[in-house]
C-alpha positions as CSV (number, residue, x, y, z in Angstrom):
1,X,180.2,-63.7,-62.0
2,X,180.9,-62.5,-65.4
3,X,182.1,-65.6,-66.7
4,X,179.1,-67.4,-65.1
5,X,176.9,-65.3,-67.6
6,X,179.4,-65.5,-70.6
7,X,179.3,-69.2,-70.4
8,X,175.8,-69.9,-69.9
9,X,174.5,-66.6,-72.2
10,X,174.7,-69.3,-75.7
11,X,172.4,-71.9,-73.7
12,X,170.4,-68.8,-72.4
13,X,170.0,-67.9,-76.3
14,X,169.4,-71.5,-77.6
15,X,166.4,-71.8,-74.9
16,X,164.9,-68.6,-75.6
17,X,164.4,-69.0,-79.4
18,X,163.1,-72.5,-79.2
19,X,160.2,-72.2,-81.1
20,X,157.5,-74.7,-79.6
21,X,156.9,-72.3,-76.5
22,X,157.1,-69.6,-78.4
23,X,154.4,-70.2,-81.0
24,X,152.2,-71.3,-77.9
25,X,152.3,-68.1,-76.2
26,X,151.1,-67.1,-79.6
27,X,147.9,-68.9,-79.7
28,X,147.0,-68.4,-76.4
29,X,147.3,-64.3,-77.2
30,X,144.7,-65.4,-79.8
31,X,142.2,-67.2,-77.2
32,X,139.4,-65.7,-75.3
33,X,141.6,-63.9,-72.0
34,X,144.7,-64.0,-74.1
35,X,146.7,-61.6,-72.2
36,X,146.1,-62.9,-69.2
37,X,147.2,-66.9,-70.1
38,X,150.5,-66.1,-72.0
39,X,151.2,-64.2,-68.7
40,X,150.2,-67.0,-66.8
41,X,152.5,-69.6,-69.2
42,X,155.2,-67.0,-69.3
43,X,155.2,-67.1,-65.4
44,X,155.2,-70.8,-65.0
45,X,157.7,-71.2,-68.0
46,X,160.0,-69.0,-66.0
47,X,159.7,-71.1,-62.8
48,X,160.4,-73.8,-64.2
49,X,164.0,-73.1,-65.8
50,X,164.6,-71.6,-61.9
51,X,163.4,-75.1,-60.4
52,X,165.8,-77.4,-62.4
53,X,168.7,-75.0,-62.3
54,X,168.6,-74.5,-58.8
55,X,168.2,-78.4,-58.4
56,X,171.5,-79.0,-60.2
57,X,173.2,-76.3,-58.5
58,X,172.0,-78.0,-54.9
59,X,173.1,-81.7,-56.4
60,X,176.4,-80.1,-57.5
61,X,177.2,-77.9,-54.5
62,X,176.6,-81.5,-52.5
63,X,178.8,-83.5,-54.7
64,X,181.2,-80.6,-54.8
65,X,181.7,-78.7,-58.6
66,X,185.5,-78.2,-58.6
67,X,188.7,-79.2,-57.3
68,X,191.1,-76.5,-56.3
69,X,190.8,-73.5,-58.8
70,X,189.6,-76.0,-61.8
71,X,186.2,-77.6,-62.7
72,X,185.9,-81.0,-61.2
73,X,186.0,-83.8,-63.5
74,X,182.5,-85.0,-63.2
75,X,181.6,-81.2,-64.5
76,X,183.3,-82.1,-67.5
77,X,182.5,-85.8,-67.7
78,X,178.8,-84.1,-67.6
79,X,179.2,-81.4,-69.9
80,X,180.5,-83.8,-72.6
81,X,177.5,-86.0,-72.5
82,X,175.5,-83.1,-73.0
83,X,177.1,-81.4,-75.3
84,X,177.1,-85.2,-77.3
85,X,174.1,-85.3,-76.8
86,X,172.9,-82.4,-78.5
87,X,175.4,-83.0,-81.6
88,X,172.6,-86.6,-81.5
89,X,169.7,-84.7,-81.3
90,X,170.9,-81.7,-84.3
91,X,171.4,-84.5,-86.6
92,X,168.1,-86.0,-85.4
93,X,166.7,-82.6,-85.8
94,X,167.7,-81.9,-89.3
95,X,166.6,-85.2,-90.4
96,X,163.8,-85.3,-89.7
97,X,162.9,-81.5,-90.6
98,X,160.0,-81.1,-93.4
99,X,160.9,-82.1,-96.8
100,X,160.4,-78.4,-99.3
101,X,156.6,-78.1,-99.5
102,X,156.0,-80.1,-96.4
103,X,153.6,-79.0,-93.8
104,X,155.3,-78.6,-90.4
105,X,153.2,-80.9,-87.7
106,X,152.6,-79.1,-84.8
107,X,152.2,-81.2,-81.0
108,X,148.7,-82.1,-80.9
109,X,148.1,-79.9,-77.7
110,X,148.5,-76.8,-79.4
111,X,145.4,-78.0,-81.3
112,X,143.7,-77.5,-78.3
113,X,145.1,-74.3,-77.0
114,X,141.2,-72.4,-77.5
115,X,139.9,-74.1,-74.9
116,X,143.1,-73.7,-72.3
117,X,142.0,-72.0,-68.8
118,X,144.3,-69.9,-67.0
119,X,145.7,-73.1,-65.0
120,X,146.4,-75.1,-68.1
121,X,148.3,-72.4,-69.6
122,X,150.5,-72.1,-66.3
123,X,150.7,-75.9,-66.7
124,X,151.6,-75.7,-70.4
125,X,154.4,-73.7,-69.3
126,X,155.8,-75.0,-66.5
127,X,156.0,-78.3,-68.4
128,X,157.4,-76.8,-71.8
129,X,160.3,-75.7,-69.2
130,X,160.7,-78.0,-66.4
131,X,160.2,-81.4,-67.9
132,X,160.9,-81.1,-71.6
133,X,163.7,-83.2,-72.3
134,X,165.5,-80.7,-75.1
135,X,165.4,-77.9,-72.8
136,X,166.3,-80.1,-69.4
137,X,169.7,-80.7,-71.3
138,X,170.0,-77.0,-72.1
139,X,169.4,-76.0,-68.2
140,X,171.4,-78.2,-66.6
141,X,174.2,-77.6,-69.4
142,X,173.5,-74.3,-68.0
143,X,173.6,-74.8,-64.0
144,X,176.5,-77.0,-64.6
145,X,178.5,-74.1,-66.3
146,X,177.4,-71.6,-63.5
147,X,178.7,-74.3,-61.0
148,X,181.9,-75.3,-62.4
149,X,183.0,-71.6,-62.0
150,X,182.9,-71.7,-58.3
151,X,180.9,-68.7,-57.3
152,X,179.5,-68.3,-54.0
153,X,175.7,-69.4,-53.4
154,X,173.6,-66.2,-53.9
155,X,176.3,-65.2,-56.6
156,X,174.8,-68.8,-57.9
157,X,171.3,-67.5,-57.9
158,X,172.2,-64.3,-59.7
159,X,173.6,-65.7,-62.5
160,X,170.4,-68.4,-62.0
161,X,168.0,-65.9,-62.1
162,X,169.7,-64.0,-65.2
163,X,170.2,-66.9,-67.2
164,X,166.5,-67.3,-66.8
165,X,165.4,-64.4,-67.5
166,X,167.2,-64.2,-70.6
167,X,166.1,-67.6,-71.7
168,X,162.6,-66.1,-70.9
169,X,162.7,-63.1,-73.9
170,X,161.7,-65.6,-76.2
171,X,158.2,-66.4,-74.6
172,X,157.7,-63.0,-73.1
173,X,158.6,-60.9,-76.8
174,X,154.9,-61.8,-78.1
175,X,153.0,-61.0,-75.0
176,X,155.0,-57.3,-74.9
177,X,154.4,-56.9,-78.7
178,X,150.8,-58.1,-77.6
179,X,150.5,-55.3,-74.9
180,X,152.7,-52.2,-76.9
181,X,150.5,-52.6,-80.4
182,X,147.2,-54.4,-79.3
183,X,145.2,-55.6,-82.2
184,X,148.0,-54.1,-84.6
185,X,149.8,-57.2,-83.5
186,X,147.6,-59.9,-84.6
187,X,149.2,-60.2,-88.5
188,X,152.8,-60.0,-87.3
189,X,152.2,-63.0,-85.0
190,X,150.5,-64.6,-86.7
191,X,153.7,-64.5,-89.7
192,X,155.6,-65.3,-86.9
193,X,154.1,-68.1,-85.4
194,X,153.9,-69.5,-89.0
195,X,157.8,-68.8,-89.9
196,X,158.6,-70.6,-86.7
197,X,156.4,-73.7,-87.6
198,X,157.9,-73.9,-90.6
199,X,161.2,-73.3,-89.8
200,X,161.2,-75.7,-86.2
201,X,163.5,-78.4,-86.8
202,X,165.7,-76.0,-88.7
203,X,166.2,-73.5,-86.1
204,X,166.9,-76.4,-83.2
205,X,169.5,-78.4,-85.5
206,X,171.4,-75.8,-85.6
207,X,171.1,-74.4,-82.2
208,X,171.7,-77.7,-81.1
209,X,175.1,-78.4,-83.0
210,X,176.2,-74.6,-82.0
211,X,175.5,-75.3,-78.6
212,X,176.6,-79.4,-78.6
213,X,180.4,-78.2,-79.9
214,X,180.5,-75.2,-77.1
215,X,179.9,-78.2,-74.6
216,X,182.1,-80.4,-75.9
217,X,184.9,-77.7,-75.8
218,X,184.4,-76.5,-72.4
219,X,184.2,-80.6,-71.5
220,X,187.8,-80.6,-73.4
221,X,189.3,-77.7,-71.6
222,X,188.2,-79.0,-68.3
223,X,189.6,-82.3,-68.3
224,X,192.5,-81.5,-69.9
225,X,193.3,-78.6,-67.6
């Protein structure tokens, strides 16, 4: 179990302080019933990182994650891509990050955030988690390290369920700050949603090389074990 979470605790990192879902949370603490949709998001968010992990663990417990005491070479074969795939998307990351002066664009969606009901947000969410393409590589990368280890199946959902939760602190800090200060909030995340805006492409780049040459490594180890 513990080197389940050592190995997966980077990714669990790397998905928490990804910045789009983060600054959403924000605005929606800023809309009419606040409170009530970043909980919903934050919900939905957390869902979704369970859903995808627990359908990789299902694919990989069919397929079968190891051979004997190692990793099975698929796991690495996989782990490789991903972690390549991530050294791709750093470099694409960095750039195309703002030029010094720049304004950082934000999706259009988050133009729109005001007028978000309670479902939307849980949509927001759920989608931002489940079906973004940045964080599905960071989840499976996850799952796949959590199988490779050989636990059993609930020891599988444990280390599921805490690599999500972990993975959740980024979205959920604003909503606690949010519910500890009030109103004495507001400024702070409002600095923070702007640093992080700012500060987007940056923060992924390097998350994504960090996390792309961890991959690669374990990818390394495992075949050549």
């Amino acid at each position: 179990m513990g080197e389940a979470l050592g190995g997966v605790l980077p990714l669990a990192v790397a998905v928490a302080v990804f910045p789009v879902p983060v600054i959403a949370v924000v605005l929606l603490l800023g809309s009419a019933r606040g409170r009530t949709k970043a909980l919903a998001f934050c919900v939905a968010w957390y869902l979704g990182l369970v859903i995808v992990g627990a359908i990789v663990l299902v694919v990989a417990g069919a397929v079968g994650p190891t051979e004997g005491s190692e990793p099975a070479t698929w796991v690495s074969i996989l782990l490789l891509a991903l972690g390549a795939t991530l050294l791709w998307l750093a470099v694409k990351q960095w750039l195309g990050r703002p030029r010094s002066g720049a304004e950082a664009p934000l999706p259009g969606w988050m133009r729109k955030v005001d007028e978000f009901t309670i479902v939307k947000a849980a949509s927001a969410g759920f989608a931002l988690s489940a079906l973004n393409p940045k964080n599905l590589l960071l989840v499976a990368a996850a799952a796949a390290e959590i199988a490779e280890v050989g636990l059993s199946g609930s020891q599988q959902a444990v280390a599921l369920v805490a690599f999500a939760l972990i993975a959740s602190l980024g979205v959920l800090s604003p909503l606690a700050l949010a519910i500890v200060r009030g109103e004495g909030a507001d400024r702070l995340l409002a600095r923070l949603r702007t640093w992080m805006a700012a500060n987007n492409a940056v923060i992924m780049a390097v998350l994504f090389l960090l996390i792309g040459a961890k991959l690669i490594g374990d990818a390394i180890s495992g075949l050549s074990a």
